[in-house]
N, CA and C of each residue as an Amber inpcrd file, in Angstrom:
protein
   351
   6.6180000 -24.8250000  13.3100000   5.8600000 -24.3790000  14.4500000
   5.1440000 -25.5630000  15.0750000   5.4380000 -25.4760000  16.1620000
   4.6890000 -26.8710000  16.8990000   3.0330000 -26.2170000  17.3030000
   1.9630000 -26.7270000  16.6840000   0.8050000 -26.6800000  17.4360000
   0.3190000 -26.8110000  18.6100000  -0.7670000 -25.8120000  19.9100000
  -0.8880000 -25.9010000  20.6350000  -2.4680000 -26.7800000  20.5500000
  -2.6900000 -27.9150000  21.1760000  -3.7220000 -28.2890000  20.9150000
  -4.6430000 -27.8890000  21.2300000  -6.1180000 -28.2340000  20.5970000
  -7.3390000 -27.1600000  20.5280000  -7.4930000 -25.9260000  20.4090000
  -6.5530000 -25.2550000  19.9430000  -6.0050000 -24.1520000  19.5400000
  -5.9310000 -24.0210000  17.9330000  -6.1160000 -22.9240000  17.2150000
  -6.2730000 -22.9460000  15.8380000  -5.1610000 -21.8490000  15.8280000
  -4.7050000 -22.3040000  14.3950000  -3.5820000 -21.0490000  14.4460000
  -3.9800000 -20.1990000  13.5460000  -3.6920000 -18.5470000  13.8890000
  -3.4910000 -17.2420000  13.0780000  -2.6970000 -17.3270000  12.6670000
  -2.7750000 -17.1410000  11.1890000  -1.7360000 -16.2840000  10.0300000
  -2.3480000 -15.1830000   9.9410000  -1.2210000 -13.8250000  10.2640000
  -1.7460000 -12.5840000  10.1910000  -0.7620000 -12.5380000   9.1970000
  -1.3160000 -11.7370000   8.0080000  -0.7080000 -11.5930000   6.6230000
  -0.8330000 -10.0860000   6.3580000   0.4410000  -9.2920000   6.3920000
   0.3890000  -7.6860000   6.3450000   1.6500000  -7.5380000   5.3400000
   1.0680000  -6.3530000   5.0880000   2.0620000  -5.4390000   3.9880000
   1.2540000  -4.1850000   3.6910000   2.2610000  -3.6070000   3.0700000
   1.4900000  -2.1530000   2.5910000   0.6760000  -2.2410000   1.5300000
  -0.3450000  -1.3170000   1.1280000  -1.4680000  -1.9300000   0.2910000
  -1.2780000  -2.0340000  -0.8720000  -1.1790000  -2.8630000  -1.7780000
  -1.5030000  -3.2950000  -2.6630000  -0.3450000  -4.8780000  -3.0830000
   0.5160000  -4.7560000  -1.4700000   1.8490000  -6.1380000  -1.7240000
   1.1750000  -7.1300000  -2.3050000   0.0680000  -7.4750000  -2.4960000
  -0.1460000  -9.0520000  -2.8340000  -1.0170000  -9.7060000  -1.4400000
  -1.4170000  -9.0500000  -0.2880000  -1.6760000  -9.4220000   0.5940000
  -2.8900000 -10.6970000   0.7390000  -4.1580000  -9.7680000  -0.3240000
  -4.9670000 -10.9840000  -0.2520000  -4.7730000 -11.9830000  -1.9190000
  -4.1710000 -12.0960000  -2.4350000  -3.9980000 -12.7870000  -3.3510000
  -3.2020000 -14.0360000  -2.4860000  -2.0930000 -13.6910000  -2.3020000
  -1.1110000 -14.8450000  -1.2110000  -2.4360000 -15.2860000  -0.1500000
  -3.0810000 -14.5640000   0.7850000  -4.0140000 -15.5040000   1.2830000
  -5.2230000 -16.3550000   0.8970000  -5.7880000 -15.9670000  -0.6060000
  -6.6950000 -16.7860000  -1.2790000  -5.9930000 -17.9510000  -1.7610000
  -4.4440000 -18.0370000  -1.7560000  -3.6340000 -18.9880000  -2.4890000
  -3.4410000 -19.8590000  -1.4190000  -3.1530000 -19.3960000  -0.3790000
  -2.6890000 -20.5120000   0.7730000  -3.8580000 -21.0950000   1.4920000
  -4.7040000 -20.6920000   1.6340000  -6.1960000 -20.7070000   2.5550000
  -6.5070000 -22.3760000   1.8600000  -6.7050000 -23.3850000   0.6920000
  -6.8150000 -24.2030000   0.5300000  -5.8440000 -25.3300000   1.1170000
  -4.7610000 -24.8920000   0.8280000  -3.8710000 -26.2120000   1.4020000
  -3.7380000 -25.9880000   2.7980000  -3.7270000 -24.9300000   3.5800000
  -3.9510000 -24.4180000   4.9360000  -5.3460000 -25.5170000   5.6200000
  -6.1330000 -25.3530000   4.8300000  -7.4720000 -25.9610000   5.0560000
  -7.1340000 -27.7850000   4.9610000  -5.9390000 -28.0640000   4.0970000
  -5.5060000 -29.3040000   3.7670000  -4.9120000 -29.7270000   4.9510000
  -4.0890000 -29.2930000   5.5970000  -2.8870000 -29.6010000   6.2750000
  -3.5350000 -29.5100000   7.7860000  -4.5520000 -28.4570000   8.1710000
  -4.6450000 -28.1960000   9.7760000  -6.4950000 -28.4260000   9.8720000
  -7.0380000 -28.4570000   8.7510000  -8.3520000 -28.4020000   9.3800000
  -9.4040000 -27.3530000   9.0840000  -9.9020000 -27.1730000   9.8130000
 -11.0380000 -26.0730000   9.2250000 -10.6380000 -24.6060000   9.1510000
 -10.4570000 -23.7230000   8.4480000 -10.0260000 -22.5720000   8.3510000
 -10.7740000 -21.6360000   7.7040000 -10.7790000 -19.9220000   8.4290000
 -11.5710000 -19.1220000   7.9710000 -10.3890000 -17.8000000   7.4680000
 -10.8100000 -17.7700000   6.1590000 -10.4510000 -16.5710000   5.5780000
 -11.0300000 -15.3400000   5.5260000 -10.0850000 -14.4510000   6.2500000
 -11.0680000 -12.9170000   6.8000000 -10.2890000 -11.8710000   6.1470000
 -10.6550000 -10.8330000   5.4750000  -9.9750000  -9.8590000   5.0020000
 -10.2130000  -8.5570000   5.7010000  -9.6730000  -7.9160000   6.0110000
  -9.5130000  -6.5390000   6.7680000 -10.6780000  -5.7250000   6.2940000
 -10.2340000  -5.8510000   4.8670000 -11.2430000  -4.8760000   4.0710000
 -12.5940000  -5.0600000   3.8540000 -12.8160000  -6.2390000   3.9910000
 -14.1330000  -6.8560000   3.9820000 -15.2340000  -6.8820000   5.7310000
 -14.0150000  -6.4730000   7.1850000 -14.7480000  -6.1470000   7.9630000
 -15.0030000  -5.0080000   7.9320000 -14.1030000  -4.2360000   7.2840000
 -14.2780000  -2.8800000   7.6890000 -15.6500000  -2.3720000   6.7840000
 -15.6540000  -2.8950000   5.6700000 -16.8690000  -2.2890000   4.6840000
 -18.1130000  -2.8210000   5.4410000 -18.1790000  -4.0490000   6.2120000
 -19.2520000  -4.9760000   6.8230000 -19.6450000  -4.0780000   7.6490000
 -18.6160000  -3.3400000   8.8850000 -18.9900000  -2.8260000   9.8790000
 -19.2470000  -1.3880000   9.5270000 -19.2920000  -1.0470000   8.5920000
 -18.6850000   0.2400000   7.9300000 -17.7060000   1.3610000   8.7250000
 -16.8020000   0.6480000   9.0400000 -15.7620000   1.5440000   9.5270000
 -14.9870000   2.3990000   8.5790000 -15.3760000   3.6270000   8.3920000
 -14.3900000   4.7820000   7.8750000 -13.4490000   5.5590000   8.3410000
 -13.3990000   5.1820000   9.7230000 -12.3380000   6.2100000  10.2680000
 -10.7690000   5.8410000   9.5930000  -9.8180000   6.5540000   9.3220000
  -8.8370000   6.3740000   8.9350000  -7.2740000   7.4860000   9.4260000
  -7.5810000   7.6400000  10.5900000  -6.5510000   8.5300000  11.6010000
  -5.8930000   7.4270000  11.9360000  -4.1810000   7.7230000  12.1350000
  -3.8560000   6.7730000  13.6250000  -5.0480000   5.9580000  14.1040000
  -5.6790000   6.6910000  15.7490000  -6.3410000   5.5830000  16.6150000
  -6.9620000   5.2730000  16.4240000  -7.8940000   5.0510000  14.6240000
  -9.0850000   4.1900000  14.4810000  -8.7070000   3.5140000  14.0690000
  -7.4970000   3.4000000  13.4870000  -6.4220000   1.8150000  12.5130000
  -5.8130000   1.4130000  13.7120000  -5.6580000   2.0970000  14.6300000
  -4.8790000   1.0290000  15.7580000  -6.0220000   0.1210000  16.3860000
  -7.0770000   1.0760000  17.1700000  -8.5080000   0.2280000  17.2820000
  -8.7880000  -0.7060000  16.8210000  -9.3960000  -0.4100000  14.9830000
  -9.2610000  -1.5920000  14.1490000  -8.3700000  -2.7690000  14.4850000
  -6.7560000  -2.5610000  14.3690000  -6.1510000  -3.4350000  14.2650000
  -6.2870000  -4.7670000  15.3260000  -6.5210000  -3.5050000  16.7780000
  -6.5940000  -4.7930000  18.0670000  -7.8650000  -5.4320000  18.0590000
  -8.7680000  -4.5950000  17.1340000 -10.3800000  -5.4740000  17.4460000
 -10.5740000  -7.2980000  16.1130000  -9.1980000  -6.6390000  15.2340000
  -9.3770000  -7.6520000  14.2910000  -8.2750000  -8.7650000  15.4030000
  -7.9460000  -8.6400000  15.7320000  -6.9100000  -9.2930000  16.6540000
  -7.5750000 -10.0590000  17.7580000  -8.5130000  -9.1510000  18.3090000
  -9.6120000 -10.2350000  19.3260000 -10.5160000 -10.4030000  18.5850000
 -10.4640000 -10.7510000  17.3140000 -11.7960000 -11.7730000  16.4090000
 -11.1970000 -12.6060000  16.2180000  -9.9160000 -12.7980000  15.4970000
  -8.8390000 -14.0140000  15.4400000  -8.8120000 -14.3810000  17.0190000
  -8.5440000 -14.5560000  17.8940000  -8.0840000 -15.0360000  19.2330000
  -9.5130000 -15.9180000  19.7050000 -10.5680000 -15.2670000  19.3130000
 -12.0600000 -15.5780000  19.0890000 -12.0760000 -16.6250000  18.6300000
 -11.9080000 -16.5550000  17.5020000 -12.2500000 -18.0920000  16.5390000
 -11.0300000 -19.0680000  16.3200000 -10.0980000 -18.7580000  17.0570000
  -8.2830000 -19.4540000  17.2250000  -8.5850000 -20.0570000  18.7600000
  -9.4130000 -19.5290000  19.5590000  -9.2700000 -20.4970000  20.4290000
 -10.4690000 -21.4640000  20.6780000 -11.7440000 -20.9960000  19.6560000
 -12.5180000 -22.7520000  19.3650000 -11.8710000 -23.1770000  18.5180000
 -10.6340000 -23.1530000  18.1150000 -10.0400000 -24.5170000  17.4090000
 -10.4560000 -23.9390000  15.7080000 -10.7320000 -23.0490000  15.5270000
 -10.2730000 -22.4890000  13.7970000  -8.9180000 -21.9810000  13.6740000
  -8.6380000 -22.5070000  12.6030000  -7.2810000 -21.7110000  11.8730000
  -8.0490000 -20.4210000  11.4110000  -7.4520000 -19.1280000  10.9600000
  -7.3070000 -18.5300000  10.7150000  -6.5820000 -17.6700000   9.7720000
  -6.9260000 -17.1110000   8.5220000  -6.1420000 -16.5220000   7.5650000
  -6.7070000 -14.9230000   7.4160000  -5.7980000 -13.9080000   7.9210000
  -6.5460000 -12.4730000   8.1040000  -5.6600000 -12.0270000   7.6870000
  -5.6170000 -11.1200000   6.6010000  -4.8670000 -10.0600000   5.6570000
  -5.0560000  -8.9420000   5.7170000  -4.0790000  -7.9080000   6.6450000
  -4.5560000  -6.3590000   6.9860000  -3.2870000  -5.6100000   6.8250000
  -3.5290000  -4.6430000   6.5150000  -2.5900000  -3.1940000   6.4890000
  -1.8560000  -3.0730000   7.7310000  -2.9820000  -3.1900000   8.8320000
  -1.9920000  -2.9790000  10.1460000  -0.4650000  -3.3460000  10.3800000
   0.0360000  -1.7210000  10.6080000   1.8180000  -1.9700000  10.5090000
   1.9610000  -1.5520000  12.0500000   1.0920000  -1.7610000  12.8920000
   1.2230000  -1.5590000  14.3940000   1.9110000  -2.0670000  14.7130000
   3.1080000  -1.5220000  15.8050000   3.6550000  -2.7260000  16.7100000
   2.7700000  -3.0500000  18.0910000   1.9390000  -2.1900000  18.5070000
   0.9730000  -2.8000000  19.6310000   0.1130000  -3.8580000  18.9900000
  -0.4740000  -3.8880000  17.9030000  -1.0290000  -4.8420000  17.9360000
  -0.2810000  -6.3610000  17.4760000   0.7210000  -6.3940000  16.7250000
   1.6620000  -7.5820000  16.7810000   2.2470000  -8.0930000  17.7010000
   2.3290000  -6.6730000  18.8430000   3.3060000  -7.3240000  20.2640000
   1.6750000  -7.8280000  20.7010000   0.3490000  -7.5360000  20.6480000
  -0.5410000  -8.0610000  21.2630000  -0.4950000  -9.2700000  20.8730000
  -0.3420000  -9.7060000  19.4980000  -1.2380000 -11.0210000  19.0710000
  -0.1290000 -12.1970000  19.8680000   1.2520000 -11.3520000  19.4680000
   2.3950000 -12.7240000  20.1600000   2.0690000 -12.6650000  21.5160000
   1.4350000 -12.2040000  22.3630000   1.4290000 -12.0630000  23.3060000
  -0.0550000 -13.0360000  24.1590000  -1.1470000 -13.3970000  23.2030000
  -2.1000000 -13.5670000  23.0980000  -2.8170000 -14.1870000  22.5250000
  -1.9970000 -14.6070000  21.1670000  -2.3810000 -15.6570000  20.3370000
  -1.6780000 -17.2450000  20.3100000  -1.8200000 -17.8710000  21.0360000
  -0.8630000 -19.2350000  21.1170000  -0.3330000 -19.8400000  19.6840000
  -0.9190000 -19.8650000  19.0240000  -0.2470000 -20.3210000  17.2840000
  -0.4680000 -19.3760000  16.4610000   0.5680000 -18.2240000  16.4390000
   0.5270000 -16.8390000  15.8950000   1.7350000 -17.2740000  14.7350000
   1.2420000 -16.8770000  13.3680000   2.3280000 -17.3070000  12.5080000
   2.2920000 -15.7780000  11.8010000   2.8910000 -14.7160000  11.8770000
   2.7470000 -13.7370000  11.1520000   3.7360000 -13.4770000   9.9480000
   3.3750000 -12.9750000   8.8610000   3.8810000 -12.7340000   7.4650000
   3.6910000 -11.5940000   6.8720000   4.9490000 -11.0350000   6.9210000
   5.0660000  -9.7380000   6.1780000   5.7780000 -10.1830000   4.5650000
   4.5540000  -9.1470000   3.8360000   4.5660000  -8.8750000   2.4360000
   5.4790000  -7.9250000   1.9110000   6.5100000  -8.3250000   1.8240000
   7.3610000  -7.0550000   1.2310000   7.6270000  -7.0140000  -0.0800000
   6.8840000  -5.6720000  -1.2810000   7.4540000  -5.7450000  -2.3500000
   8.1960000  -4.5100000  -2.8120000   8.5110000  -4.1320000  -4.1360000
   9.6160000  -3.3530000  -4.7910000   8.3790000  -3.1280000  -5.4990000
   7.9050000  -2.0780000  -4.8220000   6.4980000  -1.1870000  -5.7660000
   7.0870000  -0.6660000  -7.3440000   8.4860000  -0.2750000  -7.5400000
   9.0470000   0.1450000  -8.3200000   9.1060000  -0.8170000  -9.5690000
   9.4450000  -1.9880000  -9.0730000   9.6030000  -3.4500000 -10.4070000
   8.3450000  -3.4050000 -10.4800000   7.3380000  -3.3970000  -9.6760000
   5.9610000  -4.3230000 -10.0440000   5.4000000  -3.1120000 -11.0280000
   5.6540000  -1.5300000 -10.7420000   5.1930000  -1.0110000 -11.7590000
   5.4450000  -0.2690000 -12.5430000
């Protein structure tokens, strides 16, 4: 991926819950921090308990999803990298971020719930 300058790039890191989502981002978030610079590690679950968001229908996870999406775009365009690990399996909000995020690196977690347990 070629960097856009002064621009920080998002890694949006999704899977269904329990893939490994924030383990893989506590693992990468150091050498991430090595390679590009200053970087903030944000977990889904950790805004939502902050803000105490409980809604859990459809349009409060889609909500959610686009509001975590303009917090990354937030701190991606003063020049932070970004590492945010969420459930969101939206396609509005992924067609948002490519749409909106200039160094959008997204990563889907796919596992075999069956082997792991």
């Amino acid at each position: 991926m070629k960097k856009i300058k002064n621009k920080g790039i998002l890694f949006w890191i999704t899977g269904l819950s329990g893939s490994g989502k924030t383990t893989i981002a506590k693992k990468i978030t150091p050498n991430l921090r090595k390679k590009y610079g200053p970087t903030i590690l944000i977990s889904a679950d950790q805004i939502r308990a902050m803000f105490d968001l409980k809604k859990y229908n459809r349009a409060s996870k889609i909500m959610y999803g686009h509001n975590f999406s303009k917090l990354a775009k937030f701190l991606t365009d003063q020049g932070f990298n970004v590492v945010l690990n969420v459930i969101c399996m939206f396609r509005s909000v992924r067609k948002r971020n490519r749409s909106n995020i200039k160094n959008y690196i997204e990563i889907y977690i796919e596992t075999d719930f069956k082997k792991n347990y």
